[in-house]
N, C-alpha and C positions, 0 to 999 in steps of 0.2 A: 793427747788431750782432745776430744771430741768439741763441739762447738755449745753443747750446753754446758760443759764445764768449763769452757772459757768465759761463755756470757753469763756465770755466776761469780768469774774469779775477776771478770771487769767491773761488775755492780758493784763488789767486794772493795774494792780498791777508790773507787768512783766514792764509794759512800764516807769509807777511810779519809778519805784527805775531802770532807763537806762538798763535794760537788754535785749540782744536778746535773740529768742528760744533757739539758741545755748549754750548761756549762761546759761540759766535757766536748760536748761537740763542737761549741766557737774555741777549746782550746786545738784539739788538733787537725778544724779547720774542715769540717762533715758537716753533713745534716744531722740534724734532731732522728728523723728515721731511721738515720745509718745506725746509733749507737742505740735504739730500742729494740729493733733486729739484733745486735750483735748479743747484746743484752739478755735478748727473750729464744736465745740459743740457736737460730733461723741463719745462719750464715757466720763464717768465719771470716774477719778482715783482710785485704790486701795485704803484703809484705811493709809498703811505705807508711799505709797506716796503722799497721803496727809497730812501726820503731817512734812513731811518732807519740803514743803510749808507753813505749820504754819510757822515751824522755820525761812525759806528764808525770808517770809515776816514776820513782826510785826504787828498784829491787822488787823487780812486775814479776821476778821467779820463773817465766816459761821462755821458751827460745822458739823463734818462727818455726825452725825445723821441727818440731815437737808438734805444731800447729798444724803444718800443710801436709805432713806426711799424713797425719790421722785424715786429712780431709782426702787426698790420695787414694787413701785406704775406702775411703766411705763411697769416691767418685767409684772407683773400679767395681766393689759390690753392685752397686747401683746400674755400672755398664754391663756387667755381667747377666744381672739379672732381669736388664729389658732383652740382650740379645736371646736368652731362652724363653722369653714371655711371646718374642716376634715368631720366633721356631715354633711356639705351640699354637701361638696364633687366638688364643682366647679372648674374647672382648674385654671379659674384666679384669682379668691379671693386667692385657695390654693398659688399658687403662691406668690402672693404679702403678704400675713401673715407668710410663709415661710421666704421670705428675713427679715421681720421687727424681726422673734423669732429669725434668728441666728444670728443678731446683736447686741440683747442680753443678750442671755442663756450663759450658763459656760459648755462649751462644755463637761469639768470632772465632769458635774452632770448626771446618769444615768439617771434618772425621764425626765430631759430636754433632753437626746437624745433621749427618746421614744415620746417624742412629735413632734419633727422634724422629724425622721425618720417617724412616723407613718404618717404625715400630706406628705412627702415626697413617700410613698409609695402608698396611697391613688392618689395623682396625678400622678403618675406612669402606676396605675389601669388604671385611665381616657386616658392615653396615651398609652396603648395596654399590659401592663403588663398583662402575664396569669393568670390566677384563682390559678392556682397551685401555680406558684411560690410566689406571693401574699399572699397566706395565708401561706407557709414554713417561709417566712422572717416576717410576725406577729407573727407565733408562735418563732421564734429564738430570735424576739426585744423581746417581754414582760419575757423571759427568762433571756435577762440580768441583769434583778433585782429577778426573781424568778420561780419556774418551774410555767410553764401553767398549770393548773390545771384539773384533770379529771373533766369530767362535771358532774356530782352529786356531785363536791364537791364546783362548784360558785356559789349555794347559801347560802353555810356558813362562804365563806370569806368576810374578810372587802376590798374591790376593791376600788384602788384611781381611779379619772376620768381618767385618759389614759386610766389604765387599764380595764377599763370599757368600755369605746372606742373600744379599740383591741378586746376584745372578741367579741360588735356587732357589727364589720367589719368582722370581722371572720364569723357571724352567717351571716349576708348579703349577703358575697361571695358564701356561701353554697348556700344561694336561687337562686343567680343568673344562679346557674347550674342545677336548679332543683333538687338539693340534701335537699328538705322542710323537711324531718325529723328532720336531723342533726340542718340545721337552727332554728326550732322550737324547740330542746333540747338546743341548746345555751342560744335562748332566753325566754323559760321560766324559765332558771334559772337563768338571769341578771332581770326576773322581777322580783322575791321571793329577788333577795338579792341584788335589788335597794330599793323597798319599805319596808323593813329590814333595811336600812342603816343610819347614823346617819348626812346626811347631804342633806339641802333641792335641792342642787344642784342634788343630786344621784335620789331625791322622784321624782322630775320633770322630770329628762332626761325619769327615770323610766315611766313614765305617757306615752311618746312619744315610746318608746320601744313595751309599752302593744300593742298601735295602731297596729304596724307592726306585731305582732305576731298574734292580732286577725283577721289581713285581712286577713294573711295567713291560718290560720284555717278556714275561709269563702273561699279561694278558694281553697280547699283540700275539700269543705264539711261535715267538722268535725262543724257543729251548734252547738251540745253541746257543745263542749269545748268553741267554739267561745264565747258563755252566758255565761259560768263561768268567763271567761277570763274579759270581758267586766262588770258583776257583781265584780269581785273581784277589781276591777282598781276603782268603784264606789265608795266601800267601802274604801277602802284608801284611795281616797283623798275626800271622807266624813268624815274620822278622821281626815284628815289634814287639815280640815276649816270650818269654824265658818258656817255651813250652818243654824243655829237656827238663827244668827245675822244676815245674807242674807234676810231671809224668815220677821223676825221684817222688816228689812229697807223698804223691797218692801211695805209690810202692812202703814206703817208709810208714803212711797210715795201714796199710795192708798189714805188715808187719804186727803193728801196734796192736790192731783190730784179733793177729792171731792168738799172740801172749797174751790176750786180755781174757782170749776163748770165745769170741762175738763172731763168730762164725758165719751168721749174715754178712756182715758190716764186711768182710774179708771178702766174701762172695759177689760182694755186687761192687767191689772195685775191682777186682779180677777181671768180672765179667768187662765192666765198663770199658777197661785199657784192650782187651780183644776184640771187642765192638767196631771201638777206636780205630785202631790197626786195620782192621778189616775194610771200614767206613774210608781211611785214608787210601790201601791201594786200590779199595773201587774206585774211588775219584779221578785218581792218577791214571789207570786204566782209561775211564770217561774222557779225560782231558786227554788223554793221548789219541783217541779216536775221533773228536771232537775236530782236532789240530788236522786229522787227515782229511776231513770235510773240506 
């Protein structure tokens, strides 16, 4: 049950048995506000005050669990979708994902202020905040729950998403000043200890990370590293997916594509898995020469 169907199925009940909000609210001991919010669909009750409405009414039909799980459900969308509003970084998406997460987060959860704050300092950036002081108040947020860590030591922590966030905002802002050293130690060690990490959320962001770090080694002109970079990113997400299963299906469309008589369609999978092949022991090759440097 979402929170406007609660605050229709409270009015319901409230009107049922002749009560005004007034009433309703000196019976289980709120404000007049708490029950026109709850009422006008804007928030879901506390657990205490909700059994305290079982009691009011007789056969209230819903169970908390029913209640906090939907709000669960509603907080995590809502996390979800400031952490990629911070990733893209746009003024007004941040914006508007910003209003939806402080509506509602539990302002007393550390975890949830560093997602606001950081989604909030991030639109800050985009509004003329310095480089400097931008990255002082990332490293002061991700503090509140633990020191920032020296850099040879992030890729052998376990890093929740924010926190994985904050550092490549951190490493970003470095590039934007041309300070590519710094930003290319940040982030190759959020890519050793994303691909490291034990959740698919971390392997993916990870995948996008390597991108930025090998472009910048292509425009530093650091080529080798760039091949390692771009090999090693191959490599792990060739452990992370059934590329034996990929290469049967296309085989198997090939097939399909001949008995159909689409004789294109046949051709340019063919072609593709040769390509392929080709494109793999160049690399291997590459990477082997690479190694003797």
């Amino acid at each position: 049950m979402d929170k406007k169907r609660f605050g229709s199925h409270l009015a319901y009940f409230r009107k049922k048995n002749g009560m005004t909000q007034m009433q309703l609210a000196e019976r289980v001991n709120c404000s007049l506000s708490t029950i026109s919010r709850l009422e006008s669909g804007l928030e879901i009750p506390k657990l205490q005050l909700f059994e305290k409405f079982n009691k009011v009414f007789e056969g209230f039909g819903i169970t908390y669990e029913e209640l906090s799980m939907e709000e669960i459900f509603e907080f995590q969308r809502a996390k979800e979708e400031l952490l990629i509003a911070i990733q893209n970084g746009r003024a007004e998406e941040l914006d508007r994902k910003l209003m939806r997460f402080k509506e509602l987060m539990d302002e007393e959860d550390l975890e949830h202020k560093q997602y606001y704050v950081l989604g909030y300092l991030v639109y800050m950036r985009k509004n003329g905040m310095t480089i400097e002081e931008f990255l002082d108040r990332i490293t002061a947020l991700f503090e509140i729950r633990r020191k920032l860590p020296k850099l040879h030591e992030i890729s052998e922590l376990k890093l929740s998403r924010i926190e994985y966030m904050m550092i490549y905002k951190m490493g970003l802002a470095h590039m934007s000043v041309g300070n590519d050293k710094q930003a290319m130690e940040y982030i190759k060690e959020l890519i050793i200890c994303g691909f490291g990490g034990d959740t698919e959320y971390l392997k993916n962001r990870t995948k996008d990370v390597a991108t930025s770090y090998a472009q910048m080694l292509i425009r530093n002109n650091q080529f080798v590293e760039a091949e390692k970079c771009i090999n090693y990113v191959m490599e792990r997400i060739a452990e992370n997916t059934d590329t034996r299963l990929f290469f049967q299906s296309l085989i198997l469309q090939e097939k399909l594509f001949v008995a159909r008589g689409d004789v294109e369609g046949a051709k340019l999978i063919k072609d593709f898995i040769e390509v392929a092949e080709r494109l793999v022991n160049y690399m291997q090759h590459k990477a082997v020469k690479a190694c003797d440097l």
